[in-house]
C-alpha positions in Angstrom: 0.0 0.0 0.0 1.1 3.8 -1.1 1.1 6.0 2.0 0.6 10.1 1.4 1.0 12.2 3.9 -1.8 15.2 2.8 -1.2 18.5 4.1 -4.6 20.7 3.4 -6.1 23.9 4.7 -9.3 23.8 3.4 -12.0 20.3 2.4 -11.1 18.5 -0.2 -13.7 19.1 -3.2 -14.2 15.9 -5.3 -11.9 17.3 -8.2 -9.1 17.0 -5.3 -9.6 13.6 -4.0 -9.6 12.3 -7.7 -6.4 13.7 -8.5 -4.8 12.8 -5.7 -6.1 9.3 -5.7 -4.8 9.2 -9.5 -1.4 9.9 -8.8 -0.5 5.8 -8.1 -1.6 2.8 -9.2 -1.1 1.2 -6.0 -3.9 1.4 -3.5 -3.6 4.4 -1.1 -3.7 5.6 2.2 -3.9 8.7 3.5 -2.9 10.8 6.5 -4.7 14.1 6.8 -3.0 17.0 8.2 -5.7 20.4 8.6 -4.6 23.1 9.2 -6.8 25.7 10.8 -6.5 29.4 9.6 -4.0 31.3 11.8 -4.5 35.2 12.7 -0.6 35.4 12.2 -1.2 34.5 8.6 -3.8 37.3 7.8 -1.7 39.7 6.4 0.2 37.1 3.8 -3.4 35.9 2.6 -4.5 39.4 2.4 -1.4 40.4 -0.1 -1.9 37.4 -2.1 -5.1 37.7 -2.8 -4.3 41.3 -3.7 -1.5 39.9 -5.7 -4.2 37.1 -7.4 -6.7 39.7 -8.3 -9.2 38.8 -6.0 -10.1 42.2 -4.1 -13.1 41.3 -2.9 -11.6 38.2 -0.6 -9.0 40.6 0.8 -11.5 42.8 1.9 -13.2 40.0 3.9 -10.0 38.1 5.1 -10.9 39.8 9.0 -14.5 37.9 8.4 -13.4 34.5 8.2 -12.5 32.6 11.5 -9.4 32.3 13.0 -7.2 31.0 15.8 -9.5 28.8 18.7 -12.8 30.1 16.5 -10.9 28.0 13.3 -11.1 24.9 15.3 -14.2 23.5 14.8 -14.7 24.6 10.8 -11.3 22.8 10.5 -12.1 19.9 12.3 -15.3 19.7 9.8 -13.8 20.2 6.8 -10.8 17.8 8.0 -13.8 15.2 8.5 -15.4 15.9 4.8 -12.2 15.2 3.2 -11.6 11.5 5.0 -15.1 10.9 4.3 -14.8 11.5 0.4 -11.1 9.9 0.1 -12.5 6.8 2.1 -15.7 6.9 -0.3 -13.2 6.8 -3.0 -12.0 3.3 -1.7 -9.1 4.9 0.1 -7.8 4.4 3.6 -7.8 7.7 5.0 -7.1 9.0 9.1 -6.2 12.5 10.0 -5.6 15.2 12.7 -6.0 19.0 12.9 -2.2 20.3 13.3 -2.0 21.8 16.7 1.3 23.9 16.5 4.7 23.2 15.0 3.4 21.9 11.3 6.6 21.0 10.5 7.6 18.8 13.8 4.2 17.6 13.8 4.9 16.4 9.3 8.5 14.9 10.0 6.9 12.8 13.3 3.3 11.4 10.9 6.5 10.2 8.0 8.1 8.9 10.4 5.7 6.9 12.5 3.6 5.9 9.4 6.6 4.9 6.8 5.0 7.4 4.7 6.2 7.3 0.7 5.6 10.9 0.1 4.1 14.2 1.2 1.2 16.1 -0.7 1.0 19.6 -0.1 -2.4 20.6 -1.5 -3.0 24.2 -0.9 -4.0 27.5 -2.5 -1.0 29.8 -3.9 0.4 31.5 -1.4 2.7 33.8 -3.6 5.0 35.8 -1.2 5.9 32.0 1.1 6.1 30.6 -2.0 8.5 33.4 -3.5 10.6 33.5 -0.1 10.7 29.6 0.3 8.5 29.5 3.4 5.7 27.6 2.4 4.8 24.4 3.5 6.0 22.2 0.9 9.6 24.4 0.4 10.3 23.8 4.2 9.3 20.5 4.6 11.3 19.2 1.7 14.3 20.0 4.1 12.8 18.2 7.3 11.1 14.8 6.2 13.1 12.7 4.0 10.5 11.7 1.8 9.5 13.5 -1.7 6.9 16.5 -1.3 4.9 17.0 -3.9 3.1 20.6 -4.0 0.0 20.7 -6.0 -3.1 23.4 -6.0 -6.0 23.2 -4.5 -8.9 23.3 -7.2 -12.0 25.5 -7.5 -14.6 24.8 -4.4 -17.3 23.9 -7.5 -19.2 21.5 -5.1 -17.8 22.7 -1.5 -20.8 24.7 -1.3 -22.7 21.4 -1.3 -21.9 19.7 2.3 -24.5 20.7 4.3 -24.5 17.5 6.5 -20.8 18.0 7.3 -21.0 21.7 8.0 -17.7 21.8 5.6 -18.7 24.7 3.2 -16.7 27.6 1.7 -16.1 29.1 5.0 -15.0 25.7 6.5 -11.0 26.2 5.8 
């Protein structure tokens, strides 16, 4: 069995879990890392979605939850996307990252003899451009390849009503 270590910060849509469970041929298992939005991050997503042309979400970025009140839209969204990888035949378990992504990344490869890392995320244009995202730093920490793809459009994360994992949720 393939093990991926999947770093997200916002549900999966269905466009996501069939890429990334296209990627091998062997059958896959998953371990979800969510990451809740951050108040120290506000001011990055802010200039890159000035930088993406998309005004009107930097104008709201102070609207969205963050810190303790991201917990529980995380913890849905985190449980949407294990429900639609294991509805895709998958094997898929998961945690909300706490603090210390990194630390928290190397010790799941570790533990789980994980094959590779999947970074799925939005762009995030000024980490990316200073090496600071996700996947740039944690190519240098786990020992495994990381493999940084983009988050597609949330066309049916609207949807989940049930779940609670909407396009607020991440």
């Amino acid at each position: 069995m393939f093990t991926s270590v999947l770093m997200i910060e916002q549900p999966l849509s269905a466009t996501d879990v069939d890429f990334v469970t296209s990627l091998h041929d062997d059958q896959m298992s998953f371990v979800v890392l969510m990451q809740p939005r951050g108040a120290q991050d506000r001011l990055l997503r802010a200039i890159d979605d000035v930088a993406l042309g998309e005004l009107d979400e930097a104008v709201h970025e102070a609207d969205q939850p963050e810190g303790e009140l991201a917990r529980k839209p995380a913890e849905l969204a985190l449980e949407h996307s294990l429900k639609r990888l294991r509805a895709a035949g998958c094997e898929a378990v998961g945690q909300l990252v706490e603090s210390h992504p990194l630390d928290l990344l190397r010790s799941v490869v570790d533990q789980t003899h994980a094959d590779e890392v999947i970074v799925l995320t939005a762009p995030h244009l000024v980490e990316e451009f200073f090496h600071r995202d996700w996947a740039s730093r944690a190519r240098h920490r786990v020992g495994v390849p990381v493999l940084k793809l983009y988050a597609h459009g949330d066309e049916d994360r609207g949807e989940d009503e049930e779940t609670g994992a909407g396009e607020n949720a991440g």
